[in-house]
N, C-alpha and C positions, 0 to 999 in steps of 0.2 A: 298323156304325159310320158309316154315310154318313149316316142317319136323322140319326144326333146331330150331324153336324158339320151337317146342314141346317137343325136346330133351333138351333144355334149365332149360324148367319148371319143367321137373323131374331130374335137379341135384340133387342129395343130399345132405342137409345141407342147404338150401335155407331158408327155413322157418325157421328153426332157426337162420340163419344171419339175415333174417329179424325181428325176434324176439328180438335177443340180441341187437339189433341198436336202436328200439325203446325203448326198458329197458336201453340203456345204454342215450336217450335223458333224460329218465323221471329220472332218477339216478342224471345226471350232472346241471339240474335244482332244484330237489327237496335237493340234497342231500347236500349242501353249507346250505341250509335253515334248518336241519332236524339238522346239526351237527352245526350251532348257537344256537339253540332250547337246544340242550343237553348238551351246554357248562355253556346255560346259567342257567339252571335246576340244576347242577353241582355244580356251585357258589353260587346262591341264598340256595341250599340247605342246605352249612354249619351253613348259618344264621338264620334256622329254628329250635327253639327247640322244643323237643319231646312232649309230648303229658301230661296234664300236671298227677301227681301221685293223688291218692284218699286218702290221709291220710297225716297228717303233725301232729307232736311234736310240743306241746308248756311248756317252762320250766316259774311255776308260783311262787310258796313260798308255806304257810305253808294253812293248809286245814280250817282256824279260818279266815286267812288272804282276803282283796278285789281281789284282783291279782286271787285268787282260786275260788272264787264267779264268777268273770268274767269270768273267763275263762269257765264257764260250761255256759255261754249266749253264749260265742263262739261257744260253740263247737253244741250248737243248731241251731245256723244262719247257721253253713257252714254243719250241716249233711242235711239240706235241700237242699243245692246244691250237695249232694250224697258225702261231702268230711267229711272224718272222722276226727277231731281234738283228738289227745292223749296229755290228759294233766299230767303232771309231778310236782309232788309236791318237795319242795325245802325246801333250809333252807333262803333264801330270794334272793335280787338280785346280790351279790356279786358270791353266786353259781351260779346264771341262766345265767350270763354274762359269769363266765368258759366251763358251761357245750356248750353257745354257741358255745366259743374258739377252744370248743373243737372240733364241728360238731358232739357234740349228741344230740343237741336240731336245730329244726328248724326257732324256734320265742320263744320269752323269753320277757316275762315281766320286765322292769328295772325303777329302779328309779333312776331321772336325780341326775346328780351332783356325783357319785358313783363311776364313768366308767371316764378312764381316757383312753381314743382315742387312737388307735397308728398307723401311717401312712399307708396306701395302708394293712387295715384291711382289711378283707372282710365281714364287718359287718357291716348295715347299720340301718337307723332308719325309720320307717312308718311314725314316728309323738307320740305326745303327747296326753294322752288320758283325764286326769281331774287331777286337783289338791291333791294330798295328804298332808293334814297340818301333821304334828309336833305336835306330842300332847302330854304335861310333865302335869300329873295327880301325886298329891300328895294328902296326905292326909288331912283330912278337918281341926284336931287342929295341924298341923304343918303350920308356917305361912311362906310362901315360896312366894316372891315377885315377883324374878330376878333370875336365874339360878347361880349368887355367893352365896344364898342365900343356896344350894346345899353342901356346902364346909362340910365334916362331916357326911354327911349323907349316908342310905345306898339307891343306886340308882342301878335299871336295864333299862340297854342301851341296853337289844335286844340280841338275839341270835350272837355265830357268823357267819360271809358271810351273815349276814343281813344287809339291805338298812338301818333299825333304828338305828346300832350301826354305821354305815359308816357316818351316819349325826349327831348325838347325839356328839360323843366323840368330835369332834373337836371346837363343840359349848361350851361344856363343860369345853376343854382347853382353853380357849380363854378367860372363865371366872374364869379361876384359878384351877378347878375342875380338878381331875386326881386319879389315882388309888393311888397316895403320899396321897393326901387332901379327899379323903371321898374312901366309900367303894363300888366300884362299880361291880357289878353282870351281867354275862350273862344270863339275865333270859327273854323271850320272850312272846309274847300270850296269854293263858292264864293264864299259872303257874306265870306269872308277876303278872295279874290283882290279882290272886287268894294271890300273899305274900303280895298286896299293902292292899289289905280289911282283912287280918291278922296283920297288922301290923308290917309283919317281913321286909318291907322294906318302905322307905319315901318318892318315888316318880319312877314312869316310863314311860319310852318314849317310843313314839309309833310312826309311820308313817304308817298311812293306812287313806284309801279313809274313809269320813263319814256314809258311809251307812254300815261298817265293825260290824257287828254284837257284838262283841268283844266293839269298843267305843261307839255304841248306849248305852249298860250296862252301861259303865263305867260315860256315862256320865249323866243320871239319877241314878243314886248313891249317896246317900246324904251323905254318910261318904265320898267323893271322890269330890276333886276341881280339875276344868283344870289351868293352868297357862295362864294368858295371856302375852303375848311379848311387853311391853313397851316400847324397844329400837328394835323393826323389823325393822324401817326404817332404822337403822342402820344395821343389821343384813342383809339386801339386797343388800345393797352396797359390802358390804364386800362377801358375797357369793349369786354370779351371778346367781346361778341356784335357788334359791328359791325368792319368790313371796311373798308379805305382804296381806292378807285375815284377812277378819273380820267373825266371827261367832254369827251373832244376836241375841240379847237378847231376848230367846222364842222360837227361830228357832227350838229347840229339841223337844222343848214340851210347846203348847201354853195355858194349861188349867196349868200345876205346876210351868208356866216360866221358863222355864230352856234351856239354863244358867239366873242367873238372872241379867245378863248385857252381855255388847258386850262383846265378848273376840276377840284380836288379835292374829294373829295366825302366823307360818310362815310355807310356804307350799314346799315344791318340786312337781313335777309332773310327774306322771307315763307314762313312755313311751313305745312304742310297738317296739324292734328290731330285726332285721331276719338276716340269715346267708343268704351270696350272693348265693348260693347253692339254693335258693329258687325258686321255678318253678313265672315266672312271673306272669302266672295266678292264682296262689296260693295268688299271692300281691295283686292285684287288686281284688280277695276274702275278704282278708283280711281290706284292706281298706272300703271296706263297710259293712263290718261286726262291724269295729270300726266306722262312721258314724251313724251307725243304732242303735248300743250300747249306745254312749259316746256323740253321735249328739243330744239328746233332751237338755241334760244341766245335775247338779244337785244343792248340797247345796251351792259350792261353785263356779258355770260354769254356765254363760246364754247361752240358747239356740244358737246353731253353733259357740261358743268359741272355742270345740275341736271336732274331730281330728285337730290339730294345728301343723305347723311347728316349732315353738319355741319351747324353753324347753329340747329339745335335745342333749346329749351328740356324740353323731356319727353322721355322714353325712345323709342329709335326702335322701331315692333311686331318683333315678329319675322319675320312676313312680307314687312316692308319693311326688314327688314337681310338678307334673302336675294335679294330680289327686286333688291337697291343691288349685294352682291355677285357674283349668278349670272347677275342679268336673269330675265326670265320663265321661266317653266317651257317647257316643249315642247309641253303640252297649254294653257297658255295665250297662247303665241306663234302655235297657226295655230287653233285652236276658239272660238267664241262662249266670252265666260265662264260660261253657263249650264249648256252642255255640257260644259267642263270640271270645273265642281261637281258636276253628277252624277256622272261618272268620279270624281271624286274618293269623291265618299261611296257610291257602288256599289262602290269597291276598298277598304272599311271595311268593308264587308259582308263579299266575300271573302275576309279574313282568316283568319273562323273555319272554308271551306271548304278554303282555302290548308294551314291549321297543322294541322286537327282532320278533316278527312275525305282527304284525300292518306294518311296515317298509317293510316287505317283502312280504306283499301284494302288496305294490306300485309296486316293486322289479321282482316280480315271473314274471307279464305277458311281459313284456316288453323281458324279459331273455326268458323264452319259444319261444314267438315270433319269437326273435333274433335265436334259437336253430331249430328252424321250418326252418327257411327263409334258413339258413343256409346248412339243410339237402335237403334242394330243390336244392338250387344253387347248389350242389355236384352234382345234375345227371344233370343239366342243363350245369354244367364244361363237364360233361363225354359224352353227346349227342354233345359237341363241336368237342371233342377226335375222335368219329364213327363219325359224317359226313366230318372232316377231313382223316380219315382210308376209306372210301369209296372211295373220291375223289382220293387220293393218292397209290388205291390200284393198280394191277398187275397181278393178277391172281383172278378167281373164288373164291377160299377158302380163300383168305383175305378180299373178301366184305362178306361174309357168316360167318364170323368171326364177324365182324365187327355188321351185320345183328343180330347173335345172342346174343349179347353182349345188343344191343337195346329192343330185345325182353323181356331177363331179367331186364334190366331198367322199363319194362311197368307195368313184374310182381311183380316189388318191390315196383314200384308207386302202383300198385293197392290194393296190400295189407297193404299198410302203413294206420295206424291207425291216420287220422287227427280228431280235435274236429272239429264242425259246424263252428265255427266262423273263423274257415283256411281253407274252403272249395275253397273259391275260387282260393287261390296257387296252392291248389291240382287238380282241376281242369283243371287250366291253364296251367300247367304242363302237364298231358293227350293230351291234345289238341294239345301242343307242338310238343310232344314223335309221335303223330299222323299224324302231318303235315310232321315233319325229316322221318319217316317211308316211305310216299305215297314221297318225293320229293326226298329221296334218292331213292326210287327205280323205279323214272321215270329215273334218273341220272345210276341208272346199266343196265334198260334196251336197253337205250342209246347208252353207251359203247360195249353191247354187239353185235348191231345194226352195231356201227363199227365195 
């Protein structure tokens, strides 16, 4: 019997069926888990966006104007974090809100009240950055009380697709004034300021921030008065988007007093909007770029009045109504924001590690196990098979049959790759194979005997 089971060992293809049985256990266990993994790497991945860009467009106004001033603090905070801000000069904010429309600017400076929303735009708003008053400067011996006071007169309301003519004119109509009743001029910056101290014109409106290098002039000018707004409380009511501000007597200038009383003021407020097109992490730049800018306060803003969610004409992002309510995240209050973008979209990744492979840890041993116990009992079925074929055998060459059939059984068990911790099946199984071996073949010699 030893001949055959030797002739056994050298079939060929043996090693390789024993090969592909054990690849095909480690396949049918591992590979349910490997093709969860990939489904779910698949899904989470559409919801990954890319990586974010090193440059973004911002559309400001005119190179005189605060909007253009800021925007070069911008583009210092965010060249620090390696991103390049290009700024875009304009003709105010009725161009920067087009050129938005358009998707050739990324983020645009606009002044509230201007922007008339239109449903499922995709344009939204960061927040509000500081007050911009309303400033109607006339000249010193014109006596100009009330803006009816206007009627006849020649007035510059601002370039046009500018924020000052878009708020000017309809304050204007309201008190009568129109291009019927006085002589009203496109003239802007500072070819305004320059016809108002000539006297070729009797008063000009302005909207820009106080720090506008432009009305710092204008407003220590002694041939040049600001108007103050006597009826603003009314003027607020009626136009939602602006704000009633006072400007201190001396606040300009404490050694010339100037102004030399309060003046009332009416303000709108500059706000920061982006096109939806904007990389997330470019927002959450942005937002603390505006914090760090706009967060100390100024003439008009105490300290963390803005970035503000008020004041806005477009929907505020969602990232910048978490960021108004929580403040920064914790990965973006002490990490570069680029580092935090990775974290962020590396823990989008682990999702599908998190939900789908923690589970099938529980999962794998129990099913391996189950795939073990299972390729055992196969030859424990088949050693039932041969010492039934012994028993019921008839001739020589069908217990020899039978015999070698067993001996391949021994050499499949013994080269089966078990881990340590299924040593003992494997074993016991040998032991088995060993015992049917010596009790079948006291059983043939037996028979032979008869």
């Amino acid at each position: 019997m030893a001949g055959t089971g030797d002739a056994a060992r050298t079939q060929p293809g043996l090693l390789k069926r024993i090969l592909r049985s054990t690849w095909t256990t480690k396949l049918l266990v591992i590979g349910p888990a490997l093709a969860l993994l990939i489904a779910g790497f698949s899904i989470t991945g559409k919801f990954i966006q890319p990586a974010p860009p090193d440059h973004l467009t911002i559309a400001t106004g005119g190179t005189s104007g605060a909007y253009y001033a800021f925007a070069q603090k911008y583009k210092e905070t965010l060249a620090r974090e390696g991103v390049e801000l290009r700024v875009l000069s304009t003709s105010g904010s009725i161009q920067n809100l087009e050129l938005l429309r358009a998707g050739k600017v990324d983020a645009a400076f606009l002044q509230s009240g201007v922007a008339d929303a239109k449903p499922d735009e995709p344009i939204f708003s960061l927040g509000s950055l500081y007050f911009e008053p309303l400033w109607v400067f006339y000249r010193a011996e014109t006596p100009i009380e009330t803006l009816r006071n206007l009627k006849g007169r020649r007035i510059a309301v601002g370039g046009i697709g500018s924020g000052t003519r878009a708020a000017a004119e309809p304050l204007l109509a309201r008190n009568g004034v129109t291009r019927e009743t006085a002589s009203i001029v496109d003239l802007a910056g500072d070819a305004a300021a320059d016809a108002l101290r000539k006297g070729e014109i009797d008063a000009a409106f302005y909207v820009a921030s106080a720090e506008a290098p432009l009305i710092a002039s204008l407003l220590r000018d002694p041939n040049v008065q600001l108007l103050s707004f006597r009826r603003a409380e009314a003027y607020t009511r009626r136009y939602l988007h602006m704000s009633k501000i006072t400007l201190p007597r001396g606040m300009v200038n404490f050694e010339e007093d100037t102004p030399h009383e309060d003046k009332t003021l009416l303000a709108a407020a500059a706000t920061l909007v982006i096109h939806d097109d904007l990389h997330p992490a470019l927002r959450t730049l942005l937002l603390r770029a505006m914090t760090e800018i706009h967060g100390p306060g100024g003439l008009f803003e105490k300290a963390g009045d803005f970035p503000s969610a008020k004041f806005v004409d477009f929907p505020l992002s969602d990232k910048a109504r978490r960021y108004m309510q929580d403040g920064p995240s914790i990965l973006d209050r002490y990490l570069p924001y680029w580092v935090a973008d990775m974290i962020v979209r590396l823990s989008i990744l682990l999702l599908p590690l998190i939900t789908i492979l923690l589970p099938l840890m529980r999962f794998l041993p129990p099913l391996y196990r189950w795939r073990m116990r299972a390729r055992i009992m196969r030859w424990y079925k088949e050693m039932v098979r041969i010492e039934e074929q012994v028993r019921t055998a008839h001739t020589p060459e069908e217990r020899a049959r039978a015999f070698a059939r067993l001996e391949e059984i021994d050499d499949e068990v013994s080269e089966f790759s078990v881990p340590v911790g299924y040593r003992d099946m494997h074993y016991n199984l040998r032991f088995h194979i060993d015992l049917l071996r010596n009790t079948l073949h006291r059983k043939d010699d037996a028979a032979a005997r008869a």
